[in-house]
N, C-alpha and C positions, 0 to 999 in steps of 0.2 A: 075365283081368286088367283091363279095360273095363267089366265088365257095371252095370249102372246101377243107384243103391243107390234106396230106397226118397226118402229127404229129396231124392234129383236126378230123381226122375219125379215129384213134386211142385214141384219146382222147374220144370220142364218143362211139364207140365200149364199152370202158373200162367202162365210167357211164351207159350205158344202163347193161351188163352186172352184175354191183350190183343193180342195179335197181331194173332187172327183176328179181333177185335172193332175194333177201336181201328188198325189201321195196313193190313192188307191189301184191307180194302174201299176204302181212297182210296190204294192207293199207285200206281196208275196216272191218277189226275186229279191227283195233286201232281207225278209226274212231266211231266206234259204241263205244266201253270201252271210249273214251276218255283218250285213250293210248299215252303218250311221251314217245320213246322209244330210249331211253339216248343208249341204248346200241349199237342199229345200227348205230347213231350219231357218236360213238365213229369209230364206222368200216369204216364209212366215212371218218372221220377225217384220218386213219391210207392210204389210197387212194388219199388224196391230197385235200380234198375237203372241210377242216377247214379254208385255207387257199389257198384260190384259186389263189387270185391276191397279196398277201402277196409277200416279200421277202425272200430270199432262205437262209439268214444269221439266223432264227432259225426255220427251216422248213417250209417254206412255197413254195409254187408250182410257182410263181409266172407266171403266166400268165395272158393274156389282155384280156380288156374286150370283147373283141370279142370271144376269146375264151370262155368266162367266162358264156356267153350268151346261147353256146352250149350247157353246163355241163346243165344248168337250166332248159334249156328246156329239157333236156333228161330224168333228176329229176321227173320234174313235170310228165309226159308221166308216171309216176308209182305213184305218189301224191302230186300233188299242195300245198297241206300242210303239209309235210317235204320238200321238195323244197324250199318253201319261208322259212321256217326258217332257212335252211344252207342257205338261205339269208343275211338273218337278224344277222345273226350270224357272218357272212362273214365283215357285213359292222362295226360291231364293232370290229375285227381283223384287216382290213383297218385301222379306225382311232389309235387303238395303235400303227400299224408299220408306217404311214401318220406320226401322230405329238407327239407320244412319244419321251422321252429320250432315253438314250441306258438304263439306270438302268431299267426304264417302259416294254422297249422292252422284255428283256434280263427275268425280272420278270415274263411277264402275255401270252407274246404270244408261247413260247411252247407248253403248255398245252390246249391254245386253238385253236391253230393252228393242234394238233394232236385231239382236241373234246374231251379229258377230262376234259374239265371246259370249260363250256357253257357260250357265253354271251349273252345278252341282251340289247337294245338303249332304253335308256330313256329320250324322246321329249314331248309327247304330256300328255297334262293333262285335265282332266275333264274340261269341258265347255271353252275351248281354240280351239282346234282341228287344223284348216287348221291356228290360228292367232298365230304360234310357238313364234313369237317375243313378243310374251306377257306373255310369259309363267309368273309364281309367287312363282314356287318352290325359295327356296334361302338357299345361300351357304355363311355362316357369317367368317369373318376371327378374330380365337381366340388362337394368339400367334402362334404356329407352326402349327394348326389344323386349319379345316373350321367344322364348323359345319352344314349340311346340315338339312332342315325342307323341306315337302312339298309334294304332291301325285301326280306319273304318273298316267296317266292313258293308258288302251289297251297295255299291254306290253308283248311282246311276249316273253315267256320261261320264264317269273319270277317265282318265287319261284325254280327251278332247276336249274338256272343261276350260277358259280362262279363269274364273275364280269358283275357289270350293271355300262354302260357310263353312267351319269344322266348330263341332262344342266340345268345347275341353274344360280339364276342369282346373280352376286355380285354386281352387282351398277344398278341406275334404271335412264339406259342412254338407253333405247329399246336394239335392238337387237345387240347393240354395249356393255351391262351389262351384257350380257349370257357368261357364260365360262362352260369346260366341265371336269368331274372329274369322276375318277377310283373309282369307290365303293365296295367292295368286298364282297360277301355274308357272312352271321351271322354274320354283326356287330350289338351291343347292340342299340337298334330305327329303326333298319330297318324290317320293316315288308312288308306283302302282302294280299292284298283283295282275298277274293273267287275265285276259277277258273269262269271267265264270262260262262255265257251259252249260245253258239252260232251260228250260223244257219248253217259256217263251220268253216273248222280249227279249228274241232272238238280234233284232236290228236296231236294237240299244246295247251300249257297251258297258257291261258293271264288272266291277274291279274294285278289289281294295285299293283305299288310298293310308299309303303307310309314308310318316311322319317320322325323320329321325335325325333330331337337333333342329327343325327348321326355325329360322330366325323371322319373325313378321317386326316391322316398325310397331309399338304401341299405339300408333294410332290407326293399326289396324283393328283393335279390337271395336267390335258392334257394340252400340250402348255401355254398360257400365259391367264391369266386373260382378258374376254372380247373376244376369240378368238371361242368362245363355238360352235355362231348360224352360226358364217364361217364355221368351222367345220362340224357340223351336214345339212348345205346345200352341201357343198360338198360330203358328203357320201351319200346323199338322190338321187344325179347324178348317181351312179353306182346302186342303193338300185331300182331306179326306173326301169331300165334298165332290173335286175333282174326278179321284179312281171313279167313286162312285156313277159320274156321269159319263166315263168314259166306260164302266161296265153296260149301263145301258145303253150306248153306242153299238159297244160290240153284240150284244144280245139282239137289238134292234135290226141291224144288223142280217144277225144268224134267222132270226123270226122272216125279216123280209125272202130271205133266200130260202126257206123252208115250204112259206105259202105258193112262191115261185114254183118249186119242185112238186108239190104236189096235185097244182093245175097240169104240169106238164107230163109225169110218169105216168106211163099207163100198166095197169096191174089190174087182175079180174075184170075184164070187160071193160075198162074204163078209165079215165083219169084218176089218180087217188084222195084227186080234192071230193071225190064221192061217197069216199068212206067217214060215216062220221066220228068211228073213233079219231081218226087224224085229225079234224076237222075239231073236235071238242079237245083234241091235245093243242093243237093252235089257239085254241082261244083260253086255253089255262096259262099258256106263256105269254101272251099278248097281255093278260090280266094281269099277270103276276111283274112285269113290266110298266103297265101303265100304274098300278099300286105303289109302286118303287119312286117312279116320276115325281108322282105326287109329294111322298114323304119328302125327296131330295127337294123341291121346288120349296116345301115349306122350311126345311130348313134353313136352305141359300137366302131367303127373307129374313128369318131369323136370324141369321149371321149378318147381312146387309144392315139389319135394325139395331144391331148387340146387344140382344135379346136375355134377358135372364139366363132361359135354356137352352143357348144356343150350342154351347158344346154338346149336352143330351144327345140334341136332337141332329147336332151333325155327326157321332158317331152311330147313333141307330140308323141317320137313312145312309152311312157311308156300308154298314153290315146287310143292311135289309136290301139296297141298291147291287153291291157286289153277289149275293148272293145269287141274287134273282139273275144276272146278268150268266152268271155259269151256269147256274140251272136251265133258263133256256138256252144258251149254246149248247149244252149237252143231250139236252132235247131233242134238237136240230140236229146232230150226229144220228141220233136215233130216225128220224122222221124219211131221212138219207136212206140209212141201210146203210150196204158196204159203202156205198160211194160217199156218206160221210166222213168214211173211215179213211179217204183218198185227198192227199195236199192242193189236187186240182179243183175240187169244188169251194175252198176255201174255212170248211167249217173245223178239221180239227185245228187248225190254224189260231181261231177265234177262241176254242175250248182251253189252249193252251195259254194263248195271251192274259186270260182272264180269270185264270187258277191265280193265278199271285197277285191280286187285287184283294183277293178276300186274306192277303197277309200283311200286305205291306202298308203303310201309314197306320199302323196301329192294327194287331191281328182282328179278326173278328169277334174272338174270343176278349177281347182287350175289350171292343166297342161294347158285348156285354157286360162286361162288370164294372166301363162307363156308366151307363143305363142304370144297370144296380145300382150302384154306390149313390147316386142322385136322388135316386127311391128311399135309400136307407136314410141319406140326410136331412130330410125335408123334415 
């Protein structure tokens, strides 16, 4: 049902090869500087990958999410954090070419469709977190302008960003008052907090974006007034799908540099790939791994098809996926020894990255009582 068509091992070939060229040889000096490195961003974008599942009316690749899945994971296998951010990046290119006008379109997705102007999603705000429908930000309507007040918070690529999607709310009817709007960087009230200081996704820049009086023209607003949190749920469907393939990257990854390691150590008399506890520990991650694949692979169909259950099942393989992806990182620290424990082999690196995938686009704990809730309505 899975097996990979011929146009997706060429697809494949092509991101592994900027991968291994262009992101994996510095993505542990970007990690240590706490390096964005806009310019490889850009090289990406010029390869298809600003705009993955975009439409091809102003460059975009368009392709499905199945495919979409493969690029990520291949990403991630050179660093989980540039990966999730042509993520994150991706889904606010989605929602302009999704529910823009043609002027909207026609204005903002060139540029970041080719990755010279970065964007940014703006949902979650300080002490809200997993309760989006409550957000507080708010977007006043003042003659032809909205004037926006209010602070994201955890946002990735702010301050580098040319447009940040913000959901604010304009009536306080719950998650039926959120609507979504174009903000463009350096306008007068828009500011940003500190770079956070973070355990990973170190060489991604996240920062509050704090809002105060900023003025957009009304026809910046995305789609129609109140259409905001539809929105930003619907992008979180493909966003989640994404971590997820980008955990299995990173895990894949840690897995491949594990069996590496334990062909090559030698301990008791021998290589340690001779011990068959190790040997039966590699193949509990390599399973737990390929089980993950699987679910994510049928999901990304499911989403491709707009499947009944496609939400389901894109939050369980985005939980089941992240999950699996830490777990064997963590493994793999173990399989090390001390020298897992050392920035030079690359694995707490990978352990770190991959801790905050099982929170963000929706916690894990969120993807189950997705899953529930779907069970109790049927």
């Amino acid at each position: 049902m899975f097996e990979i068509s011929d146009d997706q091992k060429s697809l494949i070939d092509m991101v592994h090869d900027f991968a291994e060229t262009k992101i994996a040889p510095m993505a542990q000096k970007w990690d240590e500087e706490q390096h964005f490195p806009i310019d490889v961003l850009a090289q990406a974008g010029q390869l298809g990958m600003g705009g993955i599942y975009a439409s091809e009316e102003h460059g975009g690749s368009a392709l499905t999410r199945s495919d979409a899945v493969l690029v990520f994971e291949e990403l991630a296998k050179a660093d989980p954090t540039l990966a999730a951010y042509i993520s994150i990046h991706n889904m606010v290119v989605w929602m302009v070419d999704s529910f823009g006008n043609d002027e909207q379109r026609a204005q903002w997705l060139p540029d970041l469709i080719s990755m010279e102007q970065l964007g940014s999603y703006c949902l979650t705000e300080p002490g809200i977190g997993s309760d989006a429908a409550a957000l507080s930000t708010r977007a006043r309507k003042d003659g032809d302008e909205y004037v926006l007040s209010g602070v994201k918070q955890f946002i990735s690529g702010a301050g580098s960003s040319g447009l940040y999607i913000v959901m604010a709310r304009t009536a306080d009817t719950g998650a039926r008052g959120i609507s979504a709007f174009l903000v463009p960087a350096n306008l007068p009230g828009l500011g940003f907090g500190a770079n956070e200081k973070k355990m990973g996704w170190k060489a991604q820049p996240t920062r509050q974006v704090i809002m105060e009086g900023v003025r957009i023209p009304a026809e910046n607003l995305l789609g129609e007034e109140g259409q905001g949190f539809f929105m930003a749920m619907k992008a979180l469907n493909g966003g989640r799908l994404n971590i997820a393939a980008c955990s299995l990257g990173g895990g894949q990854l840690a897995l491949e540099k594990s069996a590496a390691y334990l062909k090559e150590r030698q301990a008791f008399g021998g290589p340690l790939a001779k011990q068959e506890a190790l040997v039966f520990k590699l193949a509990d991650m390599d399973m737990e791994l390929e089980a993950a694949r699987s679910l994510l692979r049928r999901a990304a169909s499911a989403l491709d098809a707009q499947s009944p259950d496609m939400v389901r099942l894109c939050a369980m393989a985005k939980k089941v996926a992240t999950d699996a992806g830490f777990n064997v990182a963590n493994s793999a620290i173990q399989l090390h020894g001390g020298y897992g424990y050392l920035a030079d082999y690359g694995m707490e690196k990978i352990f770190r990255d991959l801790r905050v995938h099982q929170i963000l686009e929706g916690t894990n704990e969120i993807m189950s009582l997705i899953v529930g809730r779907s069970l109790l309505d049927k």
